[in-house]
PAVEX-932285 format. One record per residue (C-alpha): residue number from 0; chain; x, y, z negated. Coordinates in Angstrom, 2 decimals. Each point is the difference from the previous one (the first is absolute). Example, Ala and Ser with C-alpha at 12.3 -4.5 7.8 and 13.67 -1.06 7.14 Angstrom:
2
  seq  mol       xx       yy       zz
    0    A    12.30    -4.50    -7.80
    1    A     1.37     3.44     0.66
//
This chain:
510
  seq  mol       xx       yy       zz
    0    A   -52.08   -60.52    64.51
    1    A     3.13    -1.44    -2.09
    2    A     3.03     1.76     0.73
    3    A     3.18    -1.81     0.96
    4    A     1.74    -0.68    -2.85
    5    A     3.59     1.40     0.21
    6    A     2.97    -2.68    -1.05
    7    A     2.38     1.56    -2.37
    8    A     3.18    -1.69    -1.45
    9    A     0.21    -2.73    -2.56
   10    A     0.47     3.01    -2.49
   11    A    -2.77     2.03     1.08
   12    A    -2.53    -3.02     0.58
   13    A     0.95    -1.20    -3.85
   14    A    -1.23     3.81    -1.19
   15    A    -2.80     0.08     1.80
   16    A    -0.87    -3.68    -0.86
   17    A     0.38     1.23    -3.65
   18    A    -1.41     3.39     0.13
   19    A    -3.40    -1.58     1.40
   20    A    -0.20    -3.53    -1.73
   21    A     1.96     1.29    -3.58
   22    A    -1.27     2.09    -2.77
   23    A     3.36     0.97    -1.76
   24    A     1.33     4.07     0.64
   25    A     2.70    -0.25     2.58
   26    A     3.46     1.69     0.67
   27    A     0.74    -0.52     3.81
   28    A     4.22     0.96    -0.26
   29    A     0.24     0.99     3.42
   30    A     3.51     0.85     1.25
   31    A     0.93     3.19     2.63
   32    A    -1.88    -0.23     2.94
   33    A    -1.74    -3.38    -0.87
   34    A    -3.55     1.35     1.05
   35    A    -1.38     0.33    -3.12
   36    A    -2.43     2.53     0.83
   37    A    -1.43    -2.41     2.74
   38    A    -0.39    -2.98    -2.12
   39    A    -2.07     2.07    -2.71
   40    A    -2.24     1.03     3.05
   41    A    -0.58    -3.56     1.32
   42    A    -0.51    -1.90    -3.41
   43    A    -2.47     2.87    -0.81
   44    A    -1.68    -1.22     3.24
   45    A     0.14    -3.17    -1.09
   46    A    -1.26     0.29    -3.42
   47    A    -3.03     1.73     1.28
   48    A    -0.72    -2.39     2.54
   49    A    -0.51    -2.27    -3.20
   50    A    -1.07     2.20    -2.36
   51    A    -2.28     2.96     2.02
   52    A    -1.14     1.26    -3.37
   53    A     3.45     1.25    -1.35
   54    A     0.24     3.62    -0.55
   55    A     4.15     0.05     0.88
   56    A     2.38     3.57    -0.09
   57    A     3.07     0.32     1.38
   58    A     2.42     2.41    -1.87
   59    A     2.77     2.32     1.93
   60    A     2.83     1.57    -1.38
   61    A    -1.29     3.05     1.79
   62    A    -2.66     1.68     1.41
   63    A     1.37     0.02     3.34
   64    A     1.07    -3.40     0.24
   65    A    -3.86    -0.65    -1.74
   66    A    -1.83     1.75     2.65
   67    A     2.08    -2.29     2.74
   68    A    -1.14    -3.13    -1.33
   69    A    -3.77     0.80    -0.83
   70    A     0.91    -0.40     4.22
   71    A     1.34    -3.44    -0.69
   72    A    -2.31    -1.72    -2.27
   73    A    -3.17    -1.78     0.38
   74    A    -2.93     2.53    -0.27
   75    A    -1.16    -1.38    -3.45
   76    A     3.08     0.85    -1.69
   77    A     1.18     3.31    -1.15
   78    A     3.23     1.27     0.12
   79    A     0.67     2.78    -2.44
   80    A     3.79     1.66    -1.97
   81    A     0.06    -0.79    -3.75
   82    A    -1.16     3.43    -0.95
   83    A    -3.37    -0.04     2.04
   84    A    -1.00    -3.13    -1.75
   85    A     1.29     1.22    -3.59
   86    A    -1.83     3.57     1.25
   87    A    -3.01    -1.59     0.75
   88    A    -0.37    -1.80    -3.73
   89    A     1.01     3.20    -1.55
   90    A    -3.19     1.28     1.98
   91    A    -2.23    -2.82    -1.06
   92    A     1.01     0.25    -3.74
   93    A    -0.55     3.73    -0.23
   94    A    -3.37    -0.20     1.77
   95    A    -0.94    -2.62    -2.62
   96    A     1.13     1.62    -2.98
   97    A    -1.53     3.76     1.27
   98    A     3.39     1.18     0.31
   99    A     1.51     2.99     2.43
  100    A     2.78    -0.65     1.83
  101    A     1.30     3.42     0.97
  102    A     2.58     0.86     3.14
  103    A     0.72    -3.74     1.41
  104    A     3.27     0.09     0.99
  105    A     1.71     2.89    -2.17
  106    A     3.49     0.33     1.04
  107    A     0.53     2.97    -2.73
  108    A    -1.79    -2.18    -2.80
  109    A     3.40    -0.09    -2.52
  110    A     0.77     3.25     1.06
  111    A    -3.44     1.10    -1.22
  112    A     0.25    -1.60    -3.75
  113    A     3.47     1.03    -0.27
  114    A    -1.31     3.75     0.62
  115    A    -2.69    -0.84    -2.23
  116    A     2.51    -0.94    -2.63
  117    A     2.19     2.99     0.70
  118    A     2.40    -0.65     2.26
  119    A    -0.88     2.60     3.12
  120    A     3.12     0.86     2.06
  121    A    -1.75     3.17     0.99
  122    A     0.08     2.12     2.90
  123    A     2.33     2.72     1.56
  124    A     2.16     1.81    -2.78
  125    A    -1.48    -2.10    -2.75
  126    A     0.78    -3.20     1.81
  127    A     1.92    -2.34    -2.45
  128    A     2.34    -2.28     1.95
  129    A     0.72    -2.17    -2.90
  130    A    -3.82    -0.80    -0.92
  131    A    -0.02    -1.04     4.03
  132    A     2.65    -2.31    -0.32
  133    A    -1.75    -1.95    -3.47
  134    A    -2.88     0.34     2.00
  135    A     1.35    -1.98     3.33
  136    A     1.73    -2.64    -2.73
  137    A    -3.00    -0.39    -1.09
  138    A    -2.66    -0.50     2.88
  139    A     3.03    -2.83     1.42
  140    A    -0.19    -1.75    -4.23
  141    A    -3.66     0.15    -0.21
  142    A    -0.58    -1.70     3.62
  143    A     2.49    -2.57    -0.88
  144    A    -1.36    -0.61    -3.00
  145    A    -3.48    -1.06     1.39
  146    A     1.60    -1.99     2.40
  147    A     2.14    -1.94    -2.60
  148    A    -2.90     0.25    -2.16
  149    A     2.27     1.05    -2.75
  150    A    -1.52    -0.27    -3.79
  151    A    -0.24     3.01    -2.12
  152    A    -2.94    -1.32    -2.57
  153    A     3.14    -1.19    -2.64
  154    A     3.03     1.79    -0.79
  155    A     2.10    -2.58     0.05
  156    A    -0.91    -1.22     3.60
  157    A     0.00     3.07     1.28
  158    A     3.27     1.11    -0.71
  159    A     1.29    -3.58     1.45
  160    A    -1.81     0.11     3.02
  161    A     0.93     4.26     0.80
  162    A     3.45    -1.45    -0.45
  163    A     0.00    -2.96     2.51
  164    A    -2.15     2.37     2.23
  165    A     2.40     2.93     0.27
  166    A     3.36    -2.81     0.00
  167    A    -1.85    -2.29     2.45
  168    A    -1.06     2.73     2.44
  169    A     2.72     2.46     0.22
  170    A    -1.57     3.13    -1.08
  171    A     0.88     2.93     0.40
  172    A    -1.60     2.01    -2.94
  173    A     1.94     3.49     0.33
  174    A     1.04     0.64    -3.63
  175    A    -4.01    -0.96    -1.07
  176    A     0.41    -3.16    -1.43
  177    A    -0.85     0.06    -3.55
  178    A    -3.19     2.67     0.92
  179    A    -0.96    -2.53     2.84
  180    A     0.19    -2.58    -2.79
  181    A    -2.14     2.10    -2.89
  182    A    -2.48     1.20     2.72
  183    A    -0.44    -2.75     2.19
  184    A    -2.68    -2.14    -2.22
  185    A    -2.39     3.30    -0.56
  186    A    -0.09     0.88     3.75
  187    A    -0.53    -3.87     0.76
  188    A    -3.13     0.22    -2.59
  189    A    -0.69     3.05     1.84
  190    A    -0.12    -1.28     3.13
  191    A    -2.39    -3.54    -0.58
  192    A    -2.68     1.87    -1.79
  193    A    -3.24    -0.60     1.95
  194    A    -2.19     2.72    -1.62
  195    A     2.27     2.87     1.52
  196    A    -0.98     0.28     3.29
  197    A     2.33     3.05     0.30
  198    A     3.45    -1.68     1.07
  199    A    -1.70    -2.27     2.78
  200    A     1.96    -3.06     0.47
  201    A     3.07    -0.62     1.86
  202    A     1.34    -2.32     2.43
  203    A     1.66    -2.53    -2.78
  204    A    -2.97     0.10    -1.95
  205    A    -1.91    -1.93     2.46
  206    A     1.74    -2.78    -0.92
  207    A     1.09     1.15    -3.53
  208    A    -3.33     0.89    -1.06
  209    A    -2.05    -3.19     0.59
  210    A     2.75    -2.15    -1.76
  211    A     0.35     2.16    -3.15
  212    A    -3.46     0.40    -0.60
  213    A    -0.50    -3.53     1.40
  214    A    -3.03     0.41     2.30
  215    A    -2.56    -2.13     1.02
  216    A     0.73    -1.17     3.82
  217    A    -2.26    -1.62     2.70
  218    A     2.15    -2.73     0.46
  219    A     0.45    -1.44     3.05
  220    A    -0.09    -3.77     0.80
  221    A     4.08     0.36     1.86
  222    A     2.10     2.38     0.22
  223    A     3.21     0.18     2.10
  224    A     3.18     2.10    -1.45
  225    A     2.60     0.98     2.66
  226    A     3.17     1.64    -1.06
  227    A    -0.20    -1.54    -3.15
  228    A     3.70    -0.07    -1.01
  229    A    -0.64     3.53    -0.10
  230    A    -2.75     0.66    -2.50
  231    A     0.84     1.86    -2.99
  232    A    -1.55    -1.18    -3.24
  233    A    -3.24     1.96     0.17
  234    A    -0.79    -1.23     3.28
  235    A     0.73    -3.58    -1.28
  236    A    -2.33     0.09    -2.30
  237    A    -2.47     1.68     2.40
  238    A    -0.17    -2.96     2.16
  239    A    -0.38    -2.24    -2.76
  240    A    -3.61     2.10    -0.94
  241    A    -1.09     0.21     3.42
  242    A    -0.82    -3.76     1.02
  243    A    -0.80    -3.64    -1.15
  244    A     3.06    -1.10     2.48
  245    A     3.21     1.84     0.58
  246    A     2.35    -0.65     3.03
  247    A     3.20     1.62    -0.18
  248    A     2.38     0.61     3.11
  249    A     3.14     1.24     0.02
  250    A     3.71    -0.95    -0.23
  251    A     2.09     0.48    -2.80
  252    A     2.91     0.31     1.30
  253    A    -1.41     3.42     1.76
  254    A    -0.87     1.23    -3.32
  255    A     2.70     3.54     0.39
  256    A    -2.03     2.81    -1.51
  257    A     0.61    -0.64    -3.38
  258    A     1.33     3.37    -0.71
  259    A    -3.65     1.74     0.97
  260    A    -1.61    -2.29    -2.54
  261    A    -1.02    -2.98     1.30
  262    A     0.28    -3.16    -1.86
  263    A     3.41    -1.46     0.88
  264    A    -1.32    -3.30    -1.10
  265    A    -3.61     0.01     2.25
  266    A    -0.44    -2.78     0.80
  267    A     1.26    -2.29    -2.80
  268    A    -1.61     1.92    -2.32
  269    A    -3.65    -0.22     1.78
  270    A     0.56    -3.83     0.22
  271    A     0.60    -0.46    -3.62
  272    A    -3.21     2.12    -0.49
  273    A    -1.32    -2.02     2.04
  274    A     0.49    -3.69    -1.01
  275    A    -1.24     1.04    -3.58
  276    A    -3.51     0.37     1.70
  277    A    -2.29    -3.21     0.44
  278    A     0.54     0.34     3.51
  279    A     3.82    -0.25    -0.20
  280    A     2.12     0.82     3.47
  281    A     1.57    -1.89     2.60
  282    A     3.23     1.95     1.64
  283    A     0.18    -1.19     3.83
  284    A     2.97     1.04     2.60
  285    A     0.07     1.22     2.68
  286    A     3.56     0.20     1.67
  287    A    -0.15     0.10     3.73
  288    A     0.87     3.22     1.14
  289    A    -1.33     1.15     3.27
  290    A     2.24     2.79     0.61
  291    A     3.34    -0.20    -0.43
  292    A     2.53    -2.25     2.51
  293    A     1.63    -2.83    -1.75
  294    A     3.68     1.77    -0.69
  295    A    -1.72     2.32    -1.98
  296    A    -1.58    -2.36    -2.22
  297    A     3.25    -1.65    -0.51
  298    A     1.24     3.22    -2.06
  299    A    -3.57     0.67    -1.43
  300    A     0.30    -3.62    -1.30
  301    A     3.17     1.22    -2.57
  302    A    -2.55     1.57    -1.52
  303    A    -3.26    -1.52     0.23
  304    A     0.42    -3.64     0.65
  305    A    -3.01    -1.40     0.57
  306    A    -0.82     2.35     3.40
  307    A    -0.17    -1.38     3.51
  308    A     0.38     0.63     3.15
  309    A    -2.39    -1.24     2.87
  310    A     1.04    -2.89     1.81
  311    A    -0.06     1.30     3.52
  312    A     1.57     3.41    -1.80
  313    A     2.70     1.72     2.12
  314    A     3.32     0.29    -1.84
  315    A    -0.08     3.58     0.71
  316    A     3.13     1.87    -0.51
  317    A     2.06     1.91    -3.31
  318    A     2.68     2.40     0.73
  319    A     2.37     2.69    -1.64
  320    A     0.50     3.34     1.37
  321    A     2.80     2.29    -1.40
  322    A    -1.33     2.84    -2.47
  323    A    -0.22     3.31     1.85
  324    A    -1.55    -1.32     3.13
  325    A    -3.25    -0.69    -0.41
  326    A    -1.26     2.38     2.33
  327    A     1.88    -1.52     2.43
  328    A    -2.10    -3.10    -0.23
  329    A    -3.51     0.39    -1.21
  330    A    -2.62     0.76     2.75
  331    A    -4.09     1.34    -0.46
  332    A    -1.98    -2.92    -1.53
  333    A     2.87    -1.06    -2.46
  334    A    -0.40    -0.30    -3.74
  335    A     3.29     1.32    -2.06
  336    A    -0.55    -0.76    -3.67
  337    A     1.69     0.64    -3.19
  338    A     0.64    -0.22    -3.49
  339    A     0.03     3.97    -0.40
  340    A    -1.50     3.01     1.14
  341    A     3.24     2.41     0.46
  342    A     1.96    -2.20     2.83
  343    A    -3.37     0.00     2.28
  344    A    -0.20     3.73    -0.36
  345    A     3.52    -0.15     1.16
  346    A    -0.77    -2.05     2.87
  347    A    -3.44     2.07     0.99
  348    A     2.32     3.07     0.42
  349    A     2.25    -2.12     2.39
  350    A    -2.40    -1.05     2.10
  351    A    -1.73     3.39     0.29
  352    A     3.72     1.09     1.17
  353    A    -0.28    -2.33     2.66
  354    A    -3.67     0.38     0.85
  355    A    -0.85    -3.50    -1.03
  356    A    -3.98     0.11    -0.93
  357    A     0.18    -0.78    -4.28
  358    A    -2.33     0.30    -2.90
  359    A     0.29    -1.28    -3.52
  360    A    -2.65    -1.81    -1.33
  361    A    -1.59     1.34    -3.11
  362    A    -2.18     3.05    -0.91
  363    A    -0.14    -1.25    -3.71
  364    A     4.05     0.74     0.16
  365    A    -0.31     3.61     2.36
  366    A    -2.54     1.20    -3.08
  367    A     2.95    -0.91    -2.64
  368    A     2.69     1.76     1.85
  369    A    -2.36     3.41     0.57
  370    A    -1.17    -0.34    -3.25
  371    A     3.80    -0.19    -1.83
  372    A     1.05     2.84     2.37
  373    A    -3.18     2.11    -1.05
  374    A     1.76    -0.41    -3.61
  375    A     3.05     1.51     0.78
  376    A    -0.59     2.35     2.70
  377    A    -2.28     2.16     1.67
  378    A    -1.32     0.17     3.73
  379    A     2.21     2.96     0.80
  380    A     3.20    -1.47    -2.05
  381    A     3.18    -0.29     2.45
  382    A     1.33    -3.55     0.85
  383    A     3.10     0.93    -1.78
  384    A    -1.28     1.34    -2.95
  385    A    -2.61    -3.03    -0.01
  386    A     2.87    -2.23     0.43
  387    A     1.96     1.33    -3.07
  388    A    -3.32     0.01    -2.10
  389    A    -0.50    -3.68     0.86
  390    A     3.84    -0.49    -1.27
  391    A    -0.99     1.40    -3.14
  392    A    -2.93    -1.56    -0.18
  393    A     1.53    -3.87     0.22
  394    A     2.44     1.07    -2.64
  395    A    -2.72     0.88    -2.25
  396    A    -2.45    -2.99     0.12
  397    A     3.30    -2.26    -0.06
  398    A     1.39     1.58    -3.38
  399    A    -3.96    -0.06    -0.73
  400    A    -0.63    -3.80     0.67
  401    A     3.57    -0.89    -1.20
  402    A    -0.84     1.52    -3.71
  403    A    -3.59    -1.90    -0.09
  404    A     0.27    -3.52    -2.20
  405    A    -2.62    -1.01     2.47
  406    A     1.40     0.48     3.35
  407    A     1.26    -2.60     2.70
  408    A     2.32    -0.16     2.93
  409    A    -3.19    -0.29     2.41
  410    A    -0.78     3.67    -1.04
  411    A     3.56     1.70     0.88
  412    A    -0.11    -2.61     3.56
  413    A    -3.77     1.77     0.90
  414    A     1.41     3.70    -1.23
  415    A     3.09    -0.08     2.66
  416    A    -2.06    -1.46     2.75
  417    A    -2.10     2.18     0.01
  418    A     2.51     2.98    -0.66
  419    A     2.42    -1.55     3.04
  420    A    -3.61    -0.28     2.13
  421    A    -0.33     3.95    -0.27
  422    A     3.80     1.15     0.47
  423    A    -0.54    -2.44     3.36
  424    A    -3.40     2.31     0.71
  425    A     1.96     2.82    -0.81
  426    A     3.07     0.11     3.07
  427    A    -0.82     2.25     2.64
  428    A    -3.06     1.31    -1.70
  429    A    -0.05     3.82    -1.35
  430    A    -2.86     0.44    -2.13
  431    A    -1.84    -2.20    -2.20
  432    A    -3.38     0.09     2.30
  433    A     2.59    -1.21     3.14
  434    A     0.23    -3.03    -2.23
  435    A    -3.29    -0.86    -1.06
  436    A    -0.99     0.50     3.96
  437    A     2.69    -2.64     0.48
  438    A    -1.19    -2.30    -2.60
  439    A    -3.49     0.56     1.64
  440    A     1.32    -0.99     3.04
  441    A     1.60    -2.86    -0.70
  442    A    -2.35    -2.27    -2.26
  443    A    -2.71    -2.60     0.92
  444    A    -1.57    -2.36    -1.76
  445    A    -0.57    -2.74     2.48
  446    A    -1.49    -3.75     0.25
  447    A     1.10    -0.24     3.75
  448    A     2.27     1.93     1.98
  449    A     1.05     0.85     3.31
  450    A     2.29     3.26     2.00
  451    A     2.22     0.09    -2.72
  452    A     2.64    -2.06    -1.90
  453    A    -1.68     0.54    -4.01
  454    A     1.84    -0.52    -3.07
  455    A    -0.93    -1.26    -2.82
  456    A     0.99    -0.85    -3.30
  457    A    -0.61    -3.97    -0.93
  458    A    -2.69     1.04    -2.11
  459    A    -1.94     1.78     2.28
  460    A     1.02    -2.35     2.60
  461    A    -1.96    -3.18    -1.23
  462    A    -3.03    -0.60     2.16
  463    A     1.58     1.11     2.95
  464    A     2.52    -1.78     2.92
  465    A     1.13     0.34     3.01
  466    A     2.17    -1.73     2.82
  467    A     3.62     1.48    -1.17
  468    A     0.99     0.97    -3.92
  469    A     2.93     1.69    -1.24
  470    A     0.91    -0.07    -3.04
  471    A     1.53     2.87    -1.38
  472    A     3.13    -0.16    -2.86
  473    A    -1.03    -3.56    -0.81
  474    A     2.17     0.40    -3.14
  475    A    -2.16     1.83    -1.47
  476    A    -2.44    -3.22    -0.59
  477    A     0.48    -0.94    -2.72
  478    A     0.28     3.60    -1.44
  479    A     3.41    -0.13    -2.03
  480    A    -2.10     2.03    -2.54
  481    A    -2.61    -2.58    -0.92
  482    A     0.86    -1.50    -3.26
  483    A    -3.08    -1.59    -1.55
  484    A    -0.99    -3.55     0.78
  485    A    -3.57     1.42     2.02
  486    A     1.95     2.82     1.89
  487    A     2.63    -2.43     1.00
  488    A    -2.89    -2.46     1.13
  489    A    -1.92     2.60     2.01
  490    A     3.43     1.32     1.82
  491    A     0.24    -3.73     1.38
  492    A    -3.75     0.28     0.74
  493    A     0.83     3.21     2.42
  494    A     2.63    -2.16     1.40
  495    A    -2.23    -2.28     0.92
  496    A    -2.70     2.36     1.16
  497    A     2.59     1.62     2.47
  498    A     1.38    -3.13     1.49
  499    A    -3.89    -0.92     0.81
  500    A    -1.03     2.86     1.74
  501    A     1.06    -0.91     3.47
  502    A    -0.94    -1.85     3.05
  503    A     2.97    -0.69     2.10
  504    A     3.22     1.81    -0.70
  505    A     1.87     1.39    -3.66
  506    A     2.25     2.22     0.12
  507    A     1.94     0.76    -3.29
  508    A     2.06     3.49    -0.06
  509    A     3.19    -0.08    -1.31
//
């Protein structure tokens, strides 16, 4: 029995006419809320209905968001995160080459050849807080530096590419800089040798690993890339090993997390790779946004031109309420999103002051706070005494950040929003275990929501919507502290992400 073939729009009908009839890779530049997701599943369906025989994956940003669409797709085609399929080539080559893997999944693995070299922090009395520190600097360099896939085989590369790395990322190296710079290559070599199976592998190696050693991959016949403006450059040139054609979804202009270590430049970048294949790539729109009402658009349009509206879109509605008020205004089910962290802990506290249901989205962001905190002070440290600690604290990375040649502007903005985030934890707490039970309370991390209003920083906000948005200190987008041409680019790219996340009604505070 045929199944009824669905009728998508002109856009949608001229990818799936291409995807199943064409040969070329494809980038499908699909706008907020355009159904991207939806036309990958139905051309997949289509394809198949031509070609049975087609071994096709389906690669999620996450697992999460992986393990909902293995729901979604057609039986035949796996849906899998970038590090299960990098994981599972790892595997394969080891088995081939009678190799041991060791502990899959080794969270400590740096930690473990930077003991190895001598750098143990120690316990109780002997406990070294300084080796700690170079140790922390470390674990955040050497996982960016598989992502980036940063060069260290000559001298002269590596010291240009440690230098665009640390500028281009904002890090925050603690005083370690120049032993992060000696150091880094050894524990690097350290950590891609295949004969040790003592240090396991970690989660970046399963995508570092099979593109520095440049495995041998069961390719499959088509495989579909979501979230693509997001890859960083090892997972770019993942997806290029793992099939004979690549499509790439995504939308460039929702390309914001830059400053973890993906690839400002995605997208463009993948399609140059691509053309100078015999395949070559076709880039195909797709514009019509499904979700938000037609005034909406109107703004989002200052920034991204070529999105649409529906035709029978409602105009839906944009409004200002004065700073100080929110509270008044925002009701369970709402979305209130913003450009910082410290002004929705702010708002959290005045909503639990007037009962109003609330959590912040984000346990990636709850782990930094506890985990800064843990620094300074301990469990049984007064609020007061934590609160002058974190004083001294700011002073000291600032004067510390200020006096590196490396350092940027992005660095000092993350170090006070994160410091103002904890003095907000801090008011009406008395110990420093009364605020990590409040910080326990308060944070989700959440794909859907309902019986409370969250909050949500843009960043973590993309993916979701809902019926009402407010938009909390919209000055703050574009940051006044991005200066380089790609930060500047990705603060009107958080713009645009928060002007798209609503269905009906935007409300802009202050």
């Amino acid at each position: 029995m045929v199944a009824t073939k669905i009728q998508g729009s002109v856009e949608q009908e001229n990818f799936w006419e291409e995807l199943v009839n064409g040969s070329s890779h494809l980038i499908l530049q699909a706008r907020a809320g355009t159904g991207k997701t939806f036309s990958c599943i139905e051309g997949a369906h289509r394809m198949l209905d031509k070609h049975p025989e087609f071994v096709m994956k389906m690669v999620a940003y996450n697992k999460s968001i992986a393990t909902e669409l293995q729901t979604k797709v057609p039986e035949q085609v796996e849906a899998q995160t970038m590090h299960s399929m990098g994981l599972r080539a790892f595997k394969n080559h080891c088995y081939r080459q009678n190799y041991k893997l060791g502990k899959i999944g080794n969270n400590w693995k740096t930690k473990t050849i930077l003991q190895d070299m001598g750098f143990d922090p120690g316990k109780g009395k002997s406990f070294k807080k300084d080796v700690f520190t170079f140790v922390q600097s470390m674990e955040k360099v050497v996982s960016l530096a598989k992502n980036t896939m940063l060069g260290h085989d000559s001298a002269s590369r590596y010291k240009k590419d440690f230098d665009a790395m640390v500028q281009h990322y904002g890090l925050r190296l603690n005083g370690d800089e120049e032993r992060i710079f000696d150091l880094l290559p050894e524990v690097l070599t350290r950590s891609a040798r295949r004969t040790d199976p003592g240090y396991g592998i970690d989660f970046d190696d399963m995508i570092w690993l099979p593109v520095l050693l440049d495995v041998k991959m069961n390719r499959c016949d088509v495989l579909f890339v979501d979230e693509a403006q997001d890859l960083n450059k090892s997972r770019q040139q993942l997806a290029m090993k793992a099939a004979q054609r690549i499509v790439l979804v995504g939308d460039d202009r929702q390309a914001i997390y830059g400053f973890t270590g993906a690839d400002a430049q995605s997208m463009k970048n993948m399609e140059q790779e691509m053309a100078a294949t015999d395949r070559g790539v076709k880039v195909m729109p797709l514009t019509v946004t499904r979700r938000c009402p037609t005034s909406h658009i109107e703004l989002a349009k200052e920034i991204v031109p070529d999105i649409k509206a529906m035709e029978d879109a409602e105009k839906g509605s944009i409004d200002n309420i004065a700073p100080g008020t929110l509270a008044d205004h925002a009701q369970v089910g709402d979305l209130v999103v913003c450009r910082m962290n410290a002004p929705l802990m702010r708002t959290a506290l005045r909503f639990l002051q007037k009962e109003i249901p609330v959590k912040i989205q984000g346990r990636d962001f709850q782990r930094s706070l506890v985990s800064m905190i843990k620094k300074i002070a301990g469990k049984k440290t007064s609020v007061d005494e934590l609160q002058l600690k974190i004083e001294k604290y700011l002073d000291r990375e600032t004067a510390r950040l200020l006096a590196q040649k490396r350092s940027t502007e992005t660095q000092l903005e993350l170090l006070q929003d994160q410091v103002n985030c904890i003095k907000y934890l801090c008011l009406g707490q008395r110990t420093v275990q009364d605020v990590f039970d409040r910080i326990d309370s308060l944070f989700v991390d959440a794909k859907v929501f309902g019986g409370v209003v969250l909050l949500s920083s843009v960043h973590r906000a993309k993916g979701l919507e809902a019926e009402t948005v407010f938009i909390l200190e919209p000055k703050l987008m574009p940051h006044p502290m991005a200066k380089m041409d790609w930060e500047k680019q990705q603060e009107m790219n958080i713009k645009y992400v928060a002007i798209t996340r609503s269905l009906d009604r935007l409300v802009f505070v202050g």
